[in-house]
PDB file of N, CA, C and O in Angstrom:
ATOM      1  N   UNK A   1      15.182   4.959  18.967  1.00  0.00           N
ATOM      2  CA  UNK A   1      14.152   5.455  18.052  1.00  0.00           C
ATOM      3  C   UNK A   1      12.914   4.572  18.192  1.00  0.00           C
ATOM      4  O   UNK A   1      12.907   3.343  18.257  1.00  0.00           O
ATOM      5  N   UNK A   2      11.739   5.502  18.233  1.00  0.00           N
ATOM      6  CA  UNK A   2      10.103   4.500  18.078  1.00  0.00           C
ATOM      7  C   UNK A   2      10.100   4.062  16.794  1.00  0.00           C
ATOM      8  O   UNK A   2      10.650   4.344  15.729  1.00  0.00           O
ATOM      9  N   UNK A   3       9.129   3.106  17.322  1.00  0.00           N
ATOM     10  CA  UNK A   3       8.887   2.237  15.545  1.00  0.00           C
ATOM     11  C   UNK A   3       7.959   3.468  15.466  1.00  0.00           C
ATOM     12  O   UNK A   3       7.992   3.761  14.271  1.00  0.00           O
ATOM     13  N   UNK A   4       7.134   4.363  16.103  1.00  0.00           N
ATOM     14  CA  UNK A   4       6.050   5.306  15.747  1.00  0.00           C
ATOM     15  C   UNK A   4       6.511   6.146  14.912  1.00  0.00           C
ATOM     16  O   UNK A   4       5.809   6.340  13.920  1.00  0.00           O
ATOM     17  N   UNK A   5       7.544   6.752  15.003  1.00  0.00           N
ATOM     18  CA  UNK A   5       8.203   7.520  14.403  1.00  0.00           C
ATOM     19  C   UNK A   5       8.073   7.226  13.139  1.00  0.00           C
ATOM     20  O   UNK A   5       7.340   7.808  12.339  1.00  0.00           O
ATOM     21  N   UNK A   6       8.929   6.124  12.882  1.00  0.00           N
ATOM     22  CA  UNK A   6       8.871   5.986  11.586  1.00  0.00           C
ATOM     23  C   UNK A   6       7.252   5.253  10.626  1.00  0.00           C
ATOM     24  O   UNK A   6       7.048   4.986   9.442  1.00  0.00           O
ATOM     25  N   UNK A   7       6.665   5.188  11.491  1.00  0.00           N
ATOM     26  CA  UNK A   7       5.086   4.764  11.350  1.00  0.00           C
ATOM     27  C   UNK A   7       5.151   6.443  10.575  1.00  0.00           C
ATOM     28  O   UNK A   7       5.411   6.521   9.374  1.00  0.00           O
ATOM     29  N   UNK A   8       4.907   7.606  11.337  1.00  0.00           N
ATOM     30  CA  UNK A   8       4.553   8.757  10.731  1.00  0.00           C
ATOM     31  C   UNK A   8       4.827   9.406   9.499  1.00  0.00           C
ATOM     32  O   UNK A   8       4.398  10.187   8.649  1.00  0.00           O
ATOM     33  N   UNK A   9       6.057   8.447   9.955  1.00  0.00           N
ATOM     34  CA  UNK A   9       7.199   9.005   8.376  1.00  0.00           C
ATOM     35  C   UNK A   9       6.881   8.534   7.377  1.00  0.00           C
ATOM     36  O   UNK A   9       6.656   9.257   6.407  1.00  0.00           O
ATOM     37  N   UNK A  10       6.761   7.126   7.308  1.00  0.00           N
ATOM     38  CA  UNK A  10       5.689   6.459   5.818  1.00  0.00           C
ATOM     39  C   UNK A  10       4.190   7.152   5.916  1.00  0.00           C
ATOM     40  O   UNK A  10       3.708   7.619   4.884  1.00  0.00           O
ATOM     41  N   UNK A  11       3.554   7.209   6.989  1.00  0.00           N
ATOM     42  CA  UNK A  11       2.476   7.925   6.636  1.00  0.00           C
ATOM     43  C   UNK A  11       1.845   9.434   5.610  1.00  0.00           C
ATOM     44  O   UNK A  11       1.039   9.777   4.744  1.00  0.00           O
ATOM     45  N   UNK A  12       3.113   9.985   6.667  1.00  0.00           N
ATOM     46  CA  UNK A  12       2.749  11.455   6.348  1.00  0.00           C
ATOM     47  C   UNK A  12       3.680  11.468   4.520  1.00  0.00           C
ATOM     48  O   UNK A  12       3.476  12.351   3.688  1.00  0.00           O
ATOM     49  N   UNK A  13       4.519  10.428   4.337  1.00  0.00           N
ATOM     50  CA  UNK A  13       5.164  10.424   3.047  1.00  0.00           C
ATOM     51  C   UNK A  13       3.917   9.945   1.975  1.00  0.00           C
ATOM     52  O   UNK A  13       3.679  10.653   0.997  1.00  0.00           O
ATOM     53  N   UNK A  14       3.445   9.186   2.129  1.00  0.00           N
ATOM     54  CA  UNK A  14       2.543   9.069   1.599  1.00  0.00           C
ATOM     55  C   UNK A  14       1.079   9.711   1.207  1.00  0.00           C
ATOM     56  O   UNK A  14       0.526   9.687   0.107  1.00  0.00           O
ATOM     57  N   UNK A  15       0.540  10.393   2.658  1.00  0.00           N
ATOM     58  CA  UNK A  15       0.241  11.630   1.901  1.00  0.00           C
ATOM     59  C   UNK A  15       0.528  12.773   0.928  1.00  0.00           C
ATOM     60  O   UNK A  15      -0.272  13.429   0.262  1.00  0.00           O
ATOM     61  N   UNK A  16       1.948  12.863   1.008  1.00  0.00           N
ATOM     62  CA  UNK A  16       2.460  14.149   0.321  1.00  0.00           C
ATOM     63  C   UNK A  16       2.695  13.249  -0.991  1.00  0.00           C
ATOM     64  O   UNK A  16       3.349  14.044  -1.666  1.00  0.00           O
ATOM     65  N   UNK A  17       2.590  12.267  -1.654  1.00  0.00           N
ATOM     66  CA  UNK A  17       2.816  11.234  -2.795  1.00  0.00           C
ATOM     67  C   UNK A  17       1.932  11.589  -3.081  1.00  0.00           C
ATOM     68  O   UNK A  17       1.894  12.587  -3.801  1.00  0.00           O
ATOM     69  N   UNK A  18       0.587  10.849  -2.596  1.00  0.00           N
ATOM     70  CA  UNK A  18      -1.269  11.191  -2.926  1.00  0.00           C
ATOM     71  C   UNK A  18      -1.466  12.816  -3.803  1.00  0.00           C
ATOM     72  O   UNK A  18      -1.871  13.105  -4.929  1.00  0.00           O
ATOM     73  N   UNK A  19      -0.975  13.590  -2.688  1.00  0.00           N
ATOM     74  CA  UNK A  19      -1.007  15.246  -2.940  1.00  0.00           C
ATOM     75  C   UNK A  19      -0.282  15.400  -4.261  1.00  0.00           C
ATOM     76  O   UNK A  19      -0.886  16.295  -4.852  1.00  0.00           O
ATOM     77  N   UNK A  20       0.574  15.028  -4.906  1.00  0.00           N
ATOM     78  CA  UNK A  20       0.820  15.577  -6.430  1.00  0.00           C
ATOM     79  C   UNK A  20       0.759  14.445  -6.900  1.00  0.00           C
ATOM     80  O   UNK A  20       1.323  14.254  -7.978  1.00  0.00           O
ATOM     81  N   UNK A  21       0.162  13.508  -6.339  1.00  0.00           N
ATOM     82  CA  UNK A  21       0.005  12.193  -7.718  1.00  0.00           C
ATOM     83  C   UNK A  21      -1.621  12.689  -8.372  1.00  0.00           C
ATOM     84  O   UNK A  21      -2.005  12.651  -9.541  1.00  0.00           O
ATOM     85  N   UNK A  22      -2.187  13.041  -7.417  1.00  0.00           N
ATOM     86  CA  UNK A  22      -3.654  13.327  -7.888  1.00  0.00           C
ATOM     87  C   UNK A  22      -3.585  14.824  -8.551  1.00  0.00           C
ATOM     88  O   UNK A  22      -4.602  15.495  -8.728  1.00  0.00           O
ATOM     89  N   UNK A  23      -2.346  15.244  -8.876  1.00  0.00           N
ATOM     90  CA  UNK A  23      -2.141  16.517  -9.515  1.00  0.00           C
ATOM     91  C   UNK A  23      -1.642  15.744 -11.301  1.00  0.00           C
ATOM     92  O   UNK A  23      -1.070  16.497 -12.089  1.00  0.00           O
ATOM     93  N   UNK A  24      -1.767  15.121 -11.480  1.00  0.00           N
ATOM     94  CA  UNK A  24      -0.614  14.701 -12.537  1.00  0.00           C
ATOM     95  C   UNK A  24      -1.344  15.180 -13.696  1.00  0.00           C
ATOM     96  O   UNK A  24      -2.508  14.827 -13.503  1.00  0.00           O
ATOM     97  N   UNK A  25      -1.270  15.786 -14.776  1.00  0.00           N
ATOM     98  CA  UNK A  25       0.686  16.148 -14.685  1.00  0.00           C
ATOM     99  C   UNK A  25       0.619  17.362 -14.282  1.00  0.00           C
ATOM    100  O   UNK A  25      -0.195  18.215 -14.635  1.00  0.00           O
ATOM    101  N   UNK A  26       1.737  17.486 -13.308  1.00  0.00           N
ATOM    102  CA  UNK A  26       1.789  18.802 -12.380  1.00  0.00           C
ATOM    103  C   UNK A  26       2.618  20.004 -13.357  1.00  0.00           C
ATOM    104  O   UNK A  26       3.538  19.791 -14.148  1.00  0.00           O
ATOM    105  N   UNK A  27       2.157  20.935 -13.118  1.00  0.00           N
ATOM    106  CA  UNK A  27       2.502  21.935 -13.385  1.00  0.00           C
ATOM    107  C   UNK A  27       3.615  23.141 -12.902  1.00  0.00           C
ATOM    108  O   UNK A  27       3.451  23.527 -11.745  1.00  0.00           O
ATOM    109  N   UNK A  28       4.598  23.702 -13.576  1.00  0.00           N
ATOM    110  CA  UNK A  28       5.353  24.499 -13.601  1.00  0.00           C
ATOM    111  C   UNK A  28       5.710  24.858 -11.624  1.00  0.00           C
ATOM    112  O   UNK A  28       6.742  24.646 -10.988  1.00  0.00           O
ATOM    113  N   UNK A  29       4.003  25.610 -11.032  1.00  0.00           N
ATOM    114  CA  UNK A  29       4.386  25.956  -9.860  1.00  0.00           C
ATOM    115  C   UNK A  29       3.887  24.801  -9.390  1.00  0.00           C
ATOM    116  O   UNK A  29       3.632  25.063  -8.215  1.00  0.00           O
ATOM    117  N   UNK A  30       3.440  23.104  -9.697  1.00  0.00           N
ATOM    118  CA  UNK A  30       3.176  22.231  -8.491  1.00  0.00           C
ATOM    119  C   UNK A  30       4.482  21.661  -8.532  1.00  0.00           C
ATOM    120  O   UNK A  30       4.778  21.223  -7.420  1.00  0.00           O
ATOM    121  N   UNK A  31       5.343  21.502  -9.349  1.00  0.00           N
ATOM    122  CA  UNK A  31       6.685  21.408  -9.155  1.00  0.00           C
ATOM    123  C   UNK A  31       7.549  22.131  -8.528  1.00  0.00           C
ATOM    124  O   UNK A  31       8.653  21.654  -8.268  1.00  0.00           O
ATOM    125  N   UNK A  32       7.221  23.396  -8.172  1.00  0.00           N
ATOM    126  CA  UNK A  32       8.074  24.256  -7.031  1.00  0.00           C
ATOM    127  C   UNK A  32       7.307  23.923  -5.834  1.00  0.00           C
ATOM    128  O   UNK A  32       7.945  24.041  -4.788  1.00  0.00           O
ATOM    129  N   UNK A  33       6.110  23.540  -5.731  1.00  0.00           N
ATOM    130  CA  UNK A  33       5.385  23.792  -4.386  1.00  0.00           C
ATOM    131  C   UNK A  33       6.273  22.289  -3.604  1.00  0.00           C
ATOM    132  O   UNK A  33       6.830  22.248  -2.508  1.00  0.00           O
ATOM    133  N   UNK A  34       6.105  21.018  -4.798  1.00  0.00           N
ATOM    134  CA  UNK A  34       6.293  19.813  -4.142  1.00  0.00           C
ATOM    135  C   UNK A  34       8.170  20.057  -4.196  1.00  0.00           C
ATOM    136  O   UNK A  34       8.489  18.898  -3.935  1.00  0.00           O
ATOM    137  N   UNK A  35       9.330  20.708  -4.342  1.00  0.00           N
ATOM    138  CA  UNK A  35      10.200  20.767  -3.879  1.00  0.00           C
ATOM    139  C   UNK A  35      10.002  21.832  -2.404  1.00  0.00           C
ATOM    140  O   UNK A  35      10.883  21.606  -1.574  1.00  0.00           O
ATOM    141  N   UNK A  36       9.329  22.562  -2.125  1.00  0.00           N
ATOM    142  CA  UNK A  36       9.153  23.444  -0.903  1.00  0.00           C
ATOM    143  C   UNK A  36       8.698  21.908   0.012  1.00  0.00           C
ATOM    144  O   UNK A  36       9.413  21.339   0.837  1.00  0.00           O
ATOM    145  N   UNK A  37       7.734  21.618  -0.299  1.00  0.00           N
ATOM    146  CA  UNK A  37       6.971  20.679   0.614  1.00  0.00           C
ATOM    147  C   UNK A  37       7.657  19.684   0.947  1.00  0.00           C
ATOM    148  O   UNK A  37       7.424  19.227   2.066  1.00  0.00           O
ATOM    149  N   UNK A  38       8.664  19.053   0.147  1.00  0.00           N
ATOM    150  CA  UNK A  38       9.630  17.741   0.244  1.00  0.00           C
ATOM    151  C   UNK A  38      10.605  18.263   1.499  1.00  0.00           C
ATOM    152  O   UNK A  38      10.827  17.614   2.521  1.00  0.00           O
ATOM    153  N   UNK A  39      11.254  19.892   1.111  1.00  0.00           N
ATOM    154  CA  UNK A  39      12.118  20.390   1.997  1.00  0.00           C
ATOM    155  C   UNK A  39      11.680  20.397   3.492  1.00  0.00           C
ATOM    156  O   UNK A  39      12.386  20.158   4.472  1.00  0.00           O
ATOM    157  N   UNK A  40      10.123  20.783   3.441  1.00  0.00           N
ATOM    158  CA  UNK A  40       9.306  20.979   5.052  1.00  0.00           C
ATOM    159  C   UNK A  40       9.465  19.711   5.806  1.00  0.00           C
ATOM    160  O   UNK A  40       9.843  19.533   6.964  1.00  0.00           O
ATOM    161  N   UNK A  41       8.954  18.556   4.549  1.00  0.00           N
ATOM    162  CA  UNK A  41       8.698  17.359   5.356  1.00  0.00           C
ATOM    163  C   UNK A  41       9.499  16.515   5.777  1.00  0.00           C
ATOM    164  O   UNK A  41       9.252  15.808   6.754  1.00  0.00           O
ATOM    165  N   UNK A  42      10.766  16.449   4.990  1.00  0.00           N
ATOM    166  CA  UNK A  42      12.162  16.276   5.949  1.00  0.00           C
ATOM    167  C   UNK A  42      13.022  17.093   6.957  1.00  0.00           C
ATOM    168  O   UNK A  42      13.792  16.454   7.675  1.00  0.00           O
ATOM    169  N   UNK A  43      12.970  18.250   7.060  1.00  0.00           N
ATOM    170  CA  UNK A  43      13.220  19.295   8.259  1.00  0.00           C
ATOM    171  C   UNK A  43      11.824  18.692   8.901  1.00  0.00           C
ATOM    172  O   UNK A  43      12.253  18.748  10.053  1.00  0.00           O
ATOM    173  N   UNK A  44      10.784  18.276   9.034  1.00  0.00           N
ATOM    174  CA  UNK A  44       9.549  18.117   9.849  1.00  0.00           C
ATOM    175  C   UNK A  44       9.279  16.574  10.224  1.00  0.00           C
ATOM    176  O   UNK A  44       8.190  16.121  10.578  1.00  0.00           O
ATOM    177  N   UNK A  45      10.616  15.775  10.062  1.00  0.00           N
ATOM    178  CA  UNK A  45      10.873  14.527  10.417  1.00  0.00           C
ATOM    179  C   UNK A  45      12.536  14.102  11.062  1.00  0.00           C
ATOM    180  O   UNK A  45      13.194  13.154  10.632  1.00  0.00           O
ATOM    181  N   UNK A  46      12.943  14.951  12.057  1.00  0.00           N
ATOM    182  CA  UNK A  46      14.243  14.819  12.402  1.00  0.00           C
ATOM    183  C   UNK A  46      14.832  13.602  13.334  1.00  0.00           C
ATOM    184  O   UNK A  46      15.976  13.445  13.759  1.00  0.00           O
ATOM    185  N   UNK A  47      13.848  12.926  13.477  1.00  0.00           N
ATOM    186  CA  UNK A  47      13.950  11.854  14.281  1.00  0.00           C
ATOM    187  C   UNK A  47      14.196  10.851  13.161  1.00  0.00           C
ATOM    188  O   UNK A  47      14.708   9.819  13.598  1.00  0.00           O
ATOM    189  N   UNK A  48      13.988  10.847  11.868  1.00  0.00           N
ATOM    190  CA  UNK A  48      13.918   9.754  11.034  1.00  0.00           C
ATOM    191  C   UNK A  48      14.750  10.685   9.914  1.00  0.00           C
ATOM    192  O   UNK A  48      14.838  10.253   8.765  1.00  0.00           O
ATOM    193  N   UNK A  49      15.248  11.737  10.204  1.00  0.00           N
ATOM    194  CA  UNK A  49      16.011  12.405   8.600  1.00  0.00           C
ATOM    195  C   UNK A  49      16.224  11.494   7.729  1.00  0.00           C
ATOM    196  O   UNK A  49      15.607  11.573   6.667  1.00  0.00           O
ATOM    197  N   UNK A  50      17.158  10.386   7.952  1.00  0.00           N
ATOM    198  CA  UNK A  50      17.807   9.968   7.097  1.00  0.00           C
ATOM    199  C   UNK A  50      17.357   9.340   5.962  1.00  0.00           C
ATOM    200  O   UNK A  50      17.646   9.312   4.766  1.00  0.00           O
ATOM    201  N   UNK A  51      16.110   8.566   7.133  1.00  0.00           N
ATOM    202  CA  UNK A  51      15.019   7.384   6.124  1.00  0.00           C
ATOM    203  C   UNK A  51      13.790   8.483   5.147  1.00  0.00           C
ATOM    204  O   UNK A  51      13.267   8.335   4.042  1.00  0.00           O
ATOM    205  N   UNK A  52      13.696   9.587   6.211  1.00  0.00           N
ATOM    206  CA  UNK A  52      12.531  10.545   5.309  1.00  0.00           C
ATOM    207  C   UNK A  52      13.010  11.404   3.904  1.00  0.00           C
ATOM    208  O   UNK A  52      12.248  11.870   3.057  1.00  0.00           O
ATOM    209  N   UNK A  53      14.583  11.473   3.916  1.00  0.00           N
ATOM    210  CA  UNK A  53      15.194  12.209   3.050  1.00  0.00           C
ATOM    211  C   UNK A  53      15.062  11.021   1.769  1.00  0.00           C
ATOM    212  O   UNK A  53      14.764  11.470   0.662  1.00  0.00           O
ATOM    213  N   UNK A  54      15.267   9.598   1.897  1.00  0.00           N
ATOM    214  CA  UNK A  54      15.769   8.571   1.103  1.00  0.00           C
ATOM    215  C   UNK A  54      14.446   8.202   0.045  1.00  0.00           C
ATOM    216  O   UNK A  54      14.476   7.902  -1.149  1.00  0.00           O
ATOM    217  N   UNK A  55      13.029   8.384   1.186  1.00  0.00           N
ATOM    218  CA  UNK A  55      11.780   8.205   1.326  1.00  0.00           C
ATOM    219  C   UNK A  55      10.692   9.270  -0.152  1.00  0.00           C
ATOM    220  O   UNK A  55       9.805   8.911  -0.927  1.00  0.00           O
ATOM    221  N   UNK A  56      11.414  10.657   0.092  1.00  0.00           N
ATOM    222  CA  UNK A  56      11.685  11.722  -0.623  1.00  0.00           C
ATOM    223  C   UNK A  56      11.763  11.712  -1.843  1.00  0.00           C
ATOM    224  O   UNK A  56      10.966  12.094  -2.700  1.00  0.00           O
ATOM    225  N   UNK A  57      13.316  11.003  -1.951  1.00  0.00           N
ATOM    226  CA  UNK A  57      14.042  11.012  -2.857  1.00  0.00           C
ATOM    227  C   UNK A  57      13.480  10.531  -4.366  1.00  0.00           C
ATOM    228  O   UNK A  57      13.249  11.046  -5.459  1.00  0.00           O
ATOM    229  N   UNK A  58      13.393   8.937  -3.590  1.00  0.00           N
ATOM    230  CA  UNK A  58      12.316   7.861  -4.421  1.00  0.00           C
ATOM    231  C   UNK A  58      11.381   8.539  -5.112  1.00  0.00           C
ATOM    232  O   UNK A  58      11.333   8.614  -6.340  1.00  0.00           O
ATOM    233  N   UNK A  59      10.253   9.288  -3.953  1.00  0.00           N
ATOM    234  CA  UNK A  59       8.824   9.625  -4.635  1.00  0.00           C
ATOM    235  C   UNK A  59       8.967  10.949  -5.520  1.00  0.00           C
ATOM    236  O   UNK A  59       8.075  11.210  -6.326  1.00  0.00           O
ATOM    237  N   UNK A  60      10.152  11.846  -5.373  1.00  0.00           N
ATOM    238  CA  UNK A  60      10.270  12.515  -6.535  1.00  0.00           C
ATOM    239  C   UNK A  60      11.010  11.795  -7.749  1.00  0.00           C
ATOM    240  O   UNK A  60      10.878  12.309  -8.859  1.00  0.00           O
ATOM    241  N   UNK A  61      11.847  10.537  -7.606  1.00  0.00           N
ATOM    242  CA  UNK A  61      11.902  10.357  -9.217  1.00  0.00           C
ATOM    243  C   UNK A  61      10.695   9.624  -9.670  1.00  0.00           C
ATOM    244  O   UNK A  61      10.481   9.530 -10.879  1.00  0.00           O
ATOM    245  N   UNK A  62       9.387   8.770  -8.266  1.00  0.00           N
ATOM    246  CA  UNK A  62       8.802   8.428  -9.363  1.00  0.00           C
ATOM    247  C   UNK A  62       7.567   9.645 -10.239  1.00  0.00           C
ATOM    248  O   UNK A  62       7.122   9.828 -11.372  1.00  0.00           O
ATOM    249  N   UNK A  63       7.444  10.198  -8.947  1.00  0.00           N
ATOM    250  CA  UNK A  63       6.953  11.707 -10.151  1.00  0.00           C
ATOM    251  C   UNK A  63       7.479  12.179 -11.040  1.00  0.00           C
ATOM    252  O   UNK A  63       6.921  12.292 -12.132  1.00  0.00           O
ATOM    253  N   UNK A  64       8.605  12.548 -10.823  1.00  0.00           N
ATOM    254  CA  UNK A  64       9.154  12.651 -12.525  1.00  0.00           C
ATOM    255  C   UNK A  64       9.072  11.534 -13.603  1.00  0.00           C
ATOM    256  O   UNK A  64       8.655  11.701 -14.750  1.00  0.00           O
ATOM    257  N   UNK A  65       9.418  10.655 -13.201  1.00  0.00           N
ATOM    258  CA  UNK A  65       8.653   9.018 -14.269  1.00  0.00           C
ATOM    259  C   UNK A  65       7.436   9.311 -14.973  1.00  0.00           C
ATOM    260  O   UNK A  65       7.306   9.463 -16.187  1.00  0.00           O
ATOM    261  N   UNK A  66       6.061   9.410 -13.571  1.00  0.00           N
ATOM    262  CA  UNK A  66       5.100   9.804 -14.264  1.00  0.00           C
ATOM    263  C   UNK A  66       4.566  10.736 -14.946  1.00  0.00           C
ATOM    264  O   UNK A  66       3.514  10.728 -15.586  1.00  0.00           O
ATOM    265  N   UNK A  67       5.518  11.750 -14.753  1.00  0.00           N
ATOM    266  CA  UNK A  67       5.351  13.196 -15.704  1.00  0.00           C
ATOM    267  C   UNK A  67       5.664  13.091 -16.568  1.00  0.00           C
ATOM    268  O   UNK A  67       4.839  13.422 -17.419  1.00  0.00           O
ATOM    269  N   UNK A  68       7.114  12.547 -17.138  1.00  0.00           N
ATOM    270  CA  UNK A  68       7.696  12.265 -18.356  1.00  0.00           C
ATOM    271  C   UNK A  68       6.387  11.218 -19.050  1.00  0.00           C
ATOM    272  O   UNK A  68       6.658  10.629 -20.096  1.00  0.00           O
ATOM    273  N   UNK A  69       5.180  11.052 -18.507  1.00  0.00           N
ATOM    274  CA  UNK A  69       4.369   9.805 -19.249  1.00  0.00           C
ATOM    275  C   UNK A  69       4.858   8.448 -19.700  1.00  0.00           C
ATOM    276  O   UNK A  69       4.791   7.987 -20.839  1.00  0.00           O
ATOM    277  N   UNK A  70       5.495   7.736 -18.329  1.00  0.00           N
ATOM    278  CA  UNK A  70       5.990   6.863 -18.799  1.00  0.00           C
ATOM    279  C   UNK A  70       5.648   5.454 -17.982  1.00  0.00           C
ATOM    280  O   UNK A  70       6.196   4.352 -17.986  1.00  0.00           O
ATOM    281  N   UNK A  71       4.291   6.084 -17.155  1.00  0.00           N
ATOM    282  CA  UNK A  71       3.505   5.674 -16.748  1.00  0.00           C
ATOM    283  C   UNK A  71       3.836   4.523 -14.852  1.00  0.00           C
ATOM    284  O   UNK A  71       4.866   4.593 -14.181  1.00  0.00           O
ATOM    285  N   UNK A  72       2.995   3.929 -14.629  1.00  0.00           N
ATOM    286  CA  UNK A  72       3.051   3.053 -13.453  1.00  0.00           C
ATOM    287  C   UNK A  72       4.102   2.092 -13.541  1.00  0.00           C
ATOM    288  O   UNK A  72       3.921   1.172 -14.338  1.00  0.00           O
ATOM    289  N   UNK A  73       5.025   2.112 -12.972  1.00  0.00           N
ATOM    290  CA  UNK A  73       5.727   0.612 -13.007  1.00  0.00           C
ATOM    291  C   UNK A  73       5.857  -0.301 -11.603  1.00  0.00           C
ATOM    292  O   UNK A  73       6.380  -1.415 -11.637  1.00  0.00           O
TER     293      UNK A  73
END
């Protein structure tokens, strides 16, 4: 495996973080869009599944954190 790879994988994860953090508090369908989009972007990282699924995982509970208003930690 490239270290590039996984260069992309924090990258492009982090965009898709940016994309409903600057939504907050997301709404009814930005909560279906960002489970569609979570699904794309790990099927759209198969070289790194494992770490992009884990990667995922994290940034949807901390969106849910910050939705529940319970702010930055």
């Amino acid at each position: 495996m490239k270290i590039e790879e996984y260069y992309k994988t924090v990258t492009d994860a982090w965009r898709f973080f940016r994309k409903y953090l600057e939504q907050m508090p997301l709404s009814e369908e930005a909560w279906i869009n960002e489970v569609h989009d979570k699904i794309a972007f790990v099927e759209s990282h198969q070289k790194t599944g494992r770490f992009a699924l884990h990667i995922m995982t994290a940034m949807e509970d901390e969106l849910e954190h910050l939705s529940r208003g319970e702010g930055m930690t």
